[in-house]
C-alpha positions in Angstrom: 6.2 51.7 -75.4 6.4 48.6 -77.1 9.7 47.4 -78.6 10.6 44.8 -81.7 13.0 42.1 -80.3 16.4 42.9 -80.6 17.2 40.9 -83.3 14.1 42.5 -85.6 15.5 45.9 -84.2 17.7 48.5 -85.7 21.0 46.7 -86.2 19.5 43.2 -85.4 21.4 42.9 -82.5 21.0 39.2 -80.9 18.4 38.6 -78.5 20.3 37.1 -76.1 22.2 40.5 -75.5 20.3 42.8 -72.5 21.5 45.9 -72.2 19.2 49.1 -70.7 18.6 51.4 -73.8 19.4 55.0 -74.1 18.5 55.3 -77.4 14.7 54.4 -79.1 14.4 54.3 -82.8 11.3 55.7 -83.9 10.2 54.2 -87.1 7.8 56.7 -89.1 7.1 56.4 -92.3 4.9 59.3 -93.4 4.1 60.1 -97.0 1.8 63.3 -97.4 3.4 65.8 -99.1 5.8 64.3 -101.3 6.2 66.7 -104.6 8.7 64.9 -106.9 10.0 61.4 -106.1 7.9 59.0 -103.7 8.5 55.9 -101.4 9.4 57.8 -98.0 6.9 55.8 -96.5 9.1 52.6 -96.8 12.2 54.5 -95.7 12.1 53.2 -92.1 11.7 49.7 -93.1 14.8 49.4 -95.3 17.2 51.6 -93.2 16.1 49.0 -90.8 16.3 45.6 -92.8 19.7 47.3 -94.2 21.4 48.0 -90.3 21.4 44.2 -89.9 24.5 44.6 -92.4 26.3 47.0 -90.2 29.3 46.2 -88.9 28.6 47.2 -85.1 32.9 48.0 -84.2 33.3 51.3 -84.8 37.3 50.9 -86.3 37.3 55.1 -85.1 35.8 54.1 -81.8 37.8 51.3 -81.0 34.9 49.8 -79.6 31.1 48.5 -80.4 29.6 51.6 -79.0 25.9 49.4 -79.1 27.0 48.0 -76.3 27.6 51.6 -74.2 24.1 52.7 -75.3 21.6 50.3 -75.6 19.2 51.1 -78.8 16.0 49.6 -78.9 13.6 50.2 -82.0 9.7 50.6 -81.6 7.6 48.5 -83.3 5.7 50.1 -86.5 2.6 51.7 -85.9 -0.5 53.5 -87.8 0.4 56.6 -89.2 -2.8 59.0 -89.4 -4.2 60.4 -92.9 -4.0 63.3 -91.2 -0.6 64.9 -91.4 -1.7 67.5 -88.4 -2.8 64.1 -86.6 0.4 62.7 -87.7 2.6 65.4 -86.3 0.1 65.3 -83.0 1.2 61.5 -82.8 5.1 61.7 -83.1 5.1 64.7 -80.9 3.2 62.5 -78.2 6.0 59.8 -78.8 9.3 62.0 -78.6 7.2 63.6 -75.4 7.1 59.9 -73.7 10.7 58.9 -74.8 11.9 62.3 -73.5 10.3 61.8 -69.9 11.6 58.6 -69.8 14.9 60.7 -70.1 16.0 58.8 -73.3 17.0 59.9 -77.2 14.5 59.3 -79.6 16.1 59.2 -83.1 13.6 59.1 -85.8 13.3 57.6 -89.1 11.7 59.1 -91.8 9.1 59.4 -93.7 9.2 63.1 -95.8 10.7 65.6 -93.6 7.7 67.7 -92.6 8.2 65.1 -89.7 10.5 67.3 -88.1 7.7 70.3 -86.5 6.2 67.2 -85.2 9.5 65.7 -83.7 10.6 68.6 -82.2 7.9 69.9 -80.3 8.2 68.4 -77.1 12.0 69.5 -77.3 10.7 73.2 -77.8 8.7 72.9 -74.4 11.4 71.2 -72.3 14.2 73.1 -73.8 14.5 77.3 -73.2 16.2 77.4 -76.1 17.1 75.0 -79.2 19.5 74.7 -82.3 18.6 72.7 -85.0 21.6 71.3 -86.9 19.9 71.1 -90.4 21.2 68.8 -93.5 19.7 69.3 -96.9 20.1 70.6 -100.4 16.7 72.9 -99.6 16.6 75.6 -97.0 13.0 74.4 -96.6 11.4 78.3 -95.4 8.5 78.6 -97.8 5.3 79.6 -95.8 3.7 76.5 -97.6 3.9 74.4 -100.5 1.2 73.7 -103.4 -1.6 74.9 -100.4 0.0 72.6 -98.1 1.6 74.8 -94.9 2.9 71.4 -92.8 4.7 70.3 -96.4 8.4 69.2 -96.7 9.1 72.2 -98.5 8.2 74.2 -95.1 9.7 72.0 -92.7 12.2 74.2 -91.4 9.8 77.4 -91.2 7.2 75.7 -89.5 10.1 74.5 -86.7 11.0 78.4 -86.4 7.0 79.3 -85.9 8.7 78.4 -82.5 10.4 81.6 -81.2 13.1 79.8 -79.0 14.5 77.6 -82.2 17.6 78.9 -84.3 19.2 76.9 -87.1 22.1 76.1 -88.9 22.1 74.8 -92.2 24.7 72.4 -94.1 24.6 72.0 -97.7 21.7 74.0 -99.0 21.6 74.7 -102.6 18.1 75.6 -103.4 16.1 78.0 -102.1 13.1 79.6 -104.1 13.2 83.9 -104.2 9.8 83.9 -101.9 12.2 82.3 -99.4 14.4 85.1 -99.6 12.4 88.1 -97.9 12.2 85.6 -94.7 16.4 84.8 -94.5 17.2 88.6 -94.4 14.5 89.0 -91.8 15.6 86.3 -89.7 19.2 86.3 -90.3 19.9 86.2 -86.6 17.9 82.7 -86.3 19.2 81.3 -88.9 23.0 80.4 -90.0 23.2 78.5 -93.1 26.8 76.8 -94.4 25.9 77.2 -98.9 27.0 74.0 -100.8 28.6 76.5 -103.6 30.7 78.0 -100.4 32.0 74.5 -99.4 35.7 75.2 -100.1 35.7 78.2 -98.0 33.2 76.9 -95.0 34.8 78.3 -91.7 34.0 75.1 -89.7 35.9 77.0 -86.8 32.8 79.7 -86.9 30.9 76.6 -86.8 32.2 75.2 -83.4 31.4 78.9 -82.4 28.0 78.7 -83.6 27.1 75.8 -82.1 29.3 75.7 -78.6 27.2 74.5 -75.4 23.9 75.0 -77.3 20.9 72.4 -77.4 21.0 70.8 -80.3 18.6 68.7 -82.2 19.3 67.2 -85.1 17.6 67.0 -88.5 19.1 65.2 -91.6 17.5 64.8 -95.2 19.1 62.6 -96.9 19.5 65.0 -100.4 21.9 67.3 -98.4 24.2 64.3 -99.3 25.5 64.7 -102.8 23.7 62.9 -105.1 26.4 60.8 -106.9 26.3 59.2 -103.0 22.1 59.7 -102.2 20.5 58.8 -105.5 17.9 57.7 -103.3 15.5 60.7 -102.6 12.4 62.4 -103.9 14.9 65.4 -105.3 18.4 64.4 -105.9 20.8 67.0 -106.0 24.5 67.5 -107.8 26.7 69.7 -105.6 25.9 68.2 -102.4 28.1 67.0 -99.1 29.8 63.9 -99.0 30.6 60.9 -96.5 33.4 62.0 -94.9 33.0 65.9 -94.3 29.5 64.9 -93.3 30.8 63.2 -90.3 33.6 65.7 -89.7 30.3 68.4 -89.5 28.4 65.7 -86.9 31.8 65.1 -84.6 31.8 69.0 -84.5 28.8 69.6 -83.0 28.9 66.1 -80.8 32.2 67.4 -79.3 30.6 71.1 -78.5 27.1 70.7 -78.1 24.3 68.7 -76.1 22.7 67.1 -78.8 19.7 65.9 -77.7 17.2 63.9 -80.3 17.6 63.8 -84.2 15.6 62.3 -87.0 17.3 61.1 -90.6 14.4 62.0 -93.0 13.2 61.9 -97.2 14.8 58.0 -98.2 13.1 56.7 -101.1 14.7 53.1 -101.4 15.0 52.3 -104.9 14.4 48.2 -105.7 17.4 46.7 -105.9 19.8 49.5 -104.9 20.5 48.6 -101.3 23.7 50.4 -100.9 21.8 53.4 -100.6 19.5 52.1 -97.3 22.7 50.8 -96.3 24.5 54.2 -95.9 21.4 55.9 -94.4 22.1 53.0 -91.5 25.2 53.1 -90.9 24.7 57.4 -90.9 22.0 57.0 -88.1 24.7 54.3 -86.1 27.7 56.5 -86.4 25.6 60.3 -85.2 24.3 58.2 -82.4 27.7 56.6 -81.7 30.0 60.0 -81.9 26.9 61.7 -79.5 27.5 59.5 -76.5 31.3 59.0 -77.3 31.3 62.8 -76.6 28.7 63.6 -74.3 30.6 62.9 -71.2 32.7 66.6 -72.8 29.1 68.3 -72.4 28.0 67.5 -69.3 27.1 70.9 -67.6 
């Protein structure tokens, strides 16, 4: 694997500072099936030009929790036409970082990413839980002709029989999605936007207690007075700080074990927006190895 210097890396940590990573950063832009807004393909790039700006003490921490980890980013690569080749190319990825027993975090790129990402976890893994932000439940069998489309990312990750989900902030979900809920309503768990006053986060802990977890985050699960920023902004959504209260949750009870943060479309000139993606993808790393020492089996 080859890595960007340190400095270049996410968080543009200085070069002179060696540490032996746990974490990889996998930058992957892909743009395929995008049905509304565009620009995930230049996602990556800006979460990563914006992380220089992050302040690396964690004031919650108490501590620079870089330090304790050790992130290293890849350096960008070619990203097939093919989105079936594409997939095939960030499985093969997540498959090298995971035998070199590390935690690949990916940046999107749309989030039909995610069947891609999480193959290699499905093989090593009896069972896995994906811990799913989003406005959409994403469980259409395919979208405009297009099975692998963002608008079927979720289904095509439960095509693998050992994957369950649950689901924060959904608010759209077409009546052809419907028939498939009921059906699998014992796979998947999903926490409605329009229920937020009354989410049971204790059923939650419940849910998710000593399960493999891998999370998956699109961006428009964030409200969209926060996430402007995405190919289908939606009112209603979650905000900053219940967000992380939901990601310490499952850090504290669960082995969380790769993620991806998916569906940015920087907008020119808005860099707040890139900015809050960063610091997202440094605080879910942070709060997993702050607390993985509690799930150590």
């Amino acid at each position: 694997m080859k890595y960007l210097s340190n400095k270049n890396g996410f968080l543009g940590i200085d070069n002179k500072f060696n540490f032996k990573e746990k974490v990889v950063i996998v930058p992957f832009g892909l743009e395929k099936t995008v049905s509304y807004g565009s620009g995930t393909r230049n996602g990556p790039k800006e979460i990563i030009k914006a992380s220089h700006q992050v302040e690396l003490y964690d004031e919650e921490l108490g501590y620079e929790p870089y330090k304790k980890i050790g992130i290293k980013t890849l350096k960008p690569f070619k990203i097939d036409k093919s989105i079936k080749k594409a997939l095939k190319k960030i499985s093969n990825i997540n498959d090298d970082i995971l035998n070199k027993e590390l935690f690949p975090m990916t940046l999107g790129g749309e989030h039909s990413i995610t069947p891609g990402c999480i193959t290699p976890f499905t093989k090593k893994y009896k069972n896995l839980c994906l811990l799913h932000f989003d406005a959409h439940a994403d469980l259409r069998e395919s979208y405009n002709g297009e099975k692998f489309s963002h608008a079927s990312a979720i289904k095509r990750c439960l095509d693998y029989k050992n994957v369950s989900v649950i689901s924060f902030g959904i608010r759209n979900i077409s009546e052809s999605e419907i028939p498939y809920l009921k059906k699998n309503s014992s796979r998947i768990n999903i926490f409605w936007a329009k229920d937020k006053k009354k989410w049971n986060l204790n059923k939650f802990k419940k849910l998710i207690k000593n399960k493999t977890v891998y999370l998956t985050f699109d961006v428009d699960g964030l409200d969209s007075s926060i996430m402007p920023a995405t190919g289908t902004p939606e009112p209603g959504g979650l905000l900053w700080d219940e967000t992380l209260n939901i990601i310490k949750i499952a850090a504290k009870n669960s082995n969380i074990v790769g993620g991806d943060i998916n569906e940015l479309s920087p907008i020119k000139g808005f860099n707040s927006y890139n900015f809050l993606v960063a610091k997202l993808a440094y605080k879910i790393i942070s709060y997993i190895f702050e607390f993985k020492k509690l799930n150590r089996n």
